[in-house]
Residue, then its C-alpha position, 0 to 999 in steps of 0.5 A: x580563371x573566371x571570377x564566375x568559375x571561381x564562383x561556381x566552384x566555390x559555390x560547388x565546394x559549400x554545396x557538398x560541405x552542406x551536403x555532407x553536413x546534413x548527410x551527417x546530421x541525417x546520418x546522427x540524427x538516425x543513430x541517435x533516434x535509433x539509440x533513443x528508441x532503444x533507451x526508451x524500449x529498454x526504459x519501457x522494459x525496465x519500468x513494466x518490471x518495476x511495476x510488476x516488481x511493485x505488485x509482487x510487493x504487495x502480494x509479499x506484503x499481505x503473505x507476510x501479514x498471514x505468515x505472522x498471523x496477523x490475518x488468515x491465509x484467505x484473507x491475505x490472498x483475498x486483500x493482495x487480490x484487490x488491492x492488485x485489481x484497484x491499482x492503475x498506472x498510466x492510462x491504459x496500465x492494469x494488472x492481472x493474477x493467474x496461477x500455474x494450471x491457468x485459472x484467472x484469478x483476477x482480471x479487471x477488465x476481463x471480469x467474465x473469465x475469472x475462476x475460468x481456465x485461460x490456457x486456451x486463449x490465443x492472440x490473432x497470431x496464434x500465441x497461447x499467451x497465458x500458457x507462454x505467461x506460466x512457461x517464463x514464469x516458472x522457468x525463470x521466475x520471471x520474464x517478457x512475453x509479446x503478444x497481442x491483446x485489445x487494450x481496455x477500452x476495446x471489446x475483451x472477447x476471447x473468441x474475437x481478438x482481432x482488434x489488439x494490438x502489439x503489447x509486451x507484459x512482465x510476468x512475475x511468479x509468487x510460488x507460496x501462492x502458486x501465483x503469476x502477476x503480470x503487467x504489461x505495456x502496448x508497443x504501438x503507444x510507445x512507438x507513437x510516444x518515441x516519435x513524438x519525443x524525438x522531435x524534441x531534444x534528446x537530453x530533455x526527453x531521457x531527463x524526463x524519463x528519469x525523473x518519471x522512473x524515480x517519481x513512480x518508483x517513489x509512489x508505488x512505494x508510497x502507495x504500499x505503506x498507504x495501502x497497509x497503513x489502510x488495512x490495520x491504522x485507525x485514519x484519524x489517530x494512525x493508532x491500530x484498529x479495533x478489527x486488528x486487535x480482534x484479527x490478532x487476539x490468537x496470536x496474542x494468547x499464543x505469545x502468553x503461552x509462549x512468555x510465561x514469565x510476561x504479565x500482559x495488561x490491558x488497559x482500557x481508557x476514555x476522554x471523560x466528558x468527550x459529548x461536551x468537548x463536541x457540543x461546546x467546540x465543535x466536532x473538528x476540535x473534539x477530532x483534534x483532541x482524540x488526535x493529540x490524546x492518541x499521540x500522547x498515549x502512542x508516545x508513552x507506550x513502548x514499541x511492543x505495545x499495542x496502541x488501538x483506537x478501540x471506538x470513539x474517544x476510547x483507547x486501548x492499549x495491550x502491553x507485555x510487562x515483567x510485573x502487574x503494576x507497569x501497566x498501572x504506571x502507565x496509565x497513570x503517566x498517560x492520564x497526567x499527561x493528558x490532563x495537564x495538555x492545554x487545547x485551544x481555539x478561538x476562544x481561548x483554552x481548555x482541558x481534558x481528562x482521562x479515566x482508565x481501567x487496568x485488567x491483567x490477564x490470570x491464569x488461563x483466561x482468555x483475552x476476551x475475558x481480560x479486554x471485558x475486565x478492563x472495560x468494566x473497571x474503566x467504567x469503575x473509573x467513571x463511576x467513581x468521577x473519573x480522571x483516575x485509574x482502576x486495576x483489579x478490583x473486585x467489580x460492584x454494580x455500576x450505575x454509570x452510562x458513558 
């Protein structure tokens, strides 16, 4: 036979092994692209749903702040609805609440339709998605709907949806409110983003998505416990609020009612000669003493305490007790403590002290009247020369302005 022949024949043989190869190549790429697709969609799915999930969390967490009494049943709605409206996840991410008869009742982008019945909006295909949005909601407690809507920065007008575009939302339903929270994802970005990734190595990409879920699944739980840190802790000393002490001073008359045998106290205490502490250190280290002096009463108290930052350089604490003298102990354990920590700059060192005022509640006094009785044995306290705690006394004139 001909060496060309041969040649040919060899030649033929590594041509149709290459074409096999690269049909097969060709074939697995495909397989794999179609299988990528998939994952990703099936990722896209799954992270809408945790989203939603995350925002059905807050909405949770405000009812059970109503539920405990710890704010009124408005208030908790009207947190959950703008703590919801403020949150914002990829670039074009948002969420928005409706109830069951169709009233918007918050929609960041679509401001104008609040408080409006939305049950007649359609999409250019002719989906009413909001009634298809209370239709899953309701039967299932949940699920997809597809649909099209302008994205955020296109023109929101219910009579002209002509410029949308494909999307797909989870819809969630809250029934104690009567509320749905929805969000949802445009398609075309992710078929965009599904094409770009498949360039790339496979693994790569599903690592990455990975790492993306747990990271935003980390954040949204971080963002929960920052956002409810927000609406009751003092930012400085993480000890509760002034306005949360006042929110929940009927709950607190209630649990005397409830636990007759309890003492509650007040105690009401002050950083004496704070106005110094700024004036000779400076403003940060004076926040560096109110700091540290809310760890150490934090640190003193019991978990059932409750420790507030009451304004200032001044603390409050309200505390259960089975006699009327644990709350002078107290007192007195946080003053020693605190006068005997050492603060210390540049310059060197120096200390502080504290004067505390003790009010325990009596008969039928409301809790207003106890906070007030302390607050003026404090100033007891400081008009006697300070680094000392006063309890129930009888109340001169004083004299003394802090």
């Amino acid at each position: 036979m001909p060496k060309s022949a041969t040649d040919f024949k060899i030649a033929k043989k590594l041509s149709l092994i290459y074409i096999i190869s690269l049909t097969g190549i060709i074939i697995t790429l495909l397989l794999f692209y179609n299988v990528f697709k998939n994952t990703i969609f099936q990722e896209k799915h799954s992270q809408t749903k945790s989203l939603s999930d995350a925002a059905l969390a807050v909405v949770k967490h405000f009812h059970s702040l109503a539920q405990q009494g710890a704010i009124s049943t408005t208030q908790a709605k009207t947190s959950a609805l703008q703590t919801i409206e403020a949150m914002r996840f990829n670039q074009l991410g948002y969420y928005w609440i409706n109830d069951s008869q169709g009233i918007l009742l918050m929609h960041p982008f679509m401001t104008k339709l609040v408080g409006v019945d939305v049950r007649p909006v359609q999409d250019k295909s002719g989906i009413f998605m909001f009634q298809e949005f209370i239709d899953m909601a309701k039967s299932n407690r949940g699920g997809f709907v597809e649909y099209y809507w302008p994205k955020p920065n296109s023109s929101f007008d219910s009579e002209n949806t002509s410029e949308s575009y494909p999307k797909i939302s989870y819809v969630a339903y809250f029934s104690e409110w009567d509320w749905i929270v929805g969000t949802g994802i445009y398609t075309d970005d992710a078929k965009n983003e599904i094409l770009n990734y498949a360039l790339r190595a496979i693994g790569v990409v599903i690592a990455f998505t990975i790492i993306y879920t747990l990271i935003s699944l980390y954040f949204v739980k971080r963002l929960v416990e920052h956002l409810n840190n927000l609406a009751i802790k003092d930012s400085l000393t993480n000890l509760f609020t002034r306005r949360f002490l006042n929110e929940n001073l009927t709950n607190l008359e209630a649990k005397i009612k409830r636990d007759a045998d309890s003492v509650l106290s007040v105690i009401f205490m002050d950083i004496d000669h704070f106005k110094s502490v700024n004036d000779t250190y400076g403003h940060a280290m004076g926040d560096q003493v109110i700091a540290k002096t809310a760890e150490m009463i934090q640190n003193s108290c019991r978990p059932d305490d409750l420790c507030i930052r009451y304004g200032g350089e001044e603390f409050a604490i309200i505390t259960f007790s089975e006699n009327r003298e644990a709350a002078r102990i107290l007192a007195e354990r946080i003053r020693r403590k605190v006068s005997s920590q050492i603060f210390r700059n540049d310059n060197g060192g120096f200390k502080v002290t504290l004067s505390a005022g003790i009010a325990n509640n009596l008969l039928n006094e409301n809790i207003s009247t106890t906070i007030d009785r302390a607050d003026q044995y404090l100033y007891l306290a400081k008009e006697r020369g300070r680094d000392q705690v006063v309890m129930n006394e009888e109340i001169p004139r004083l004299s003394i302005v802090r």
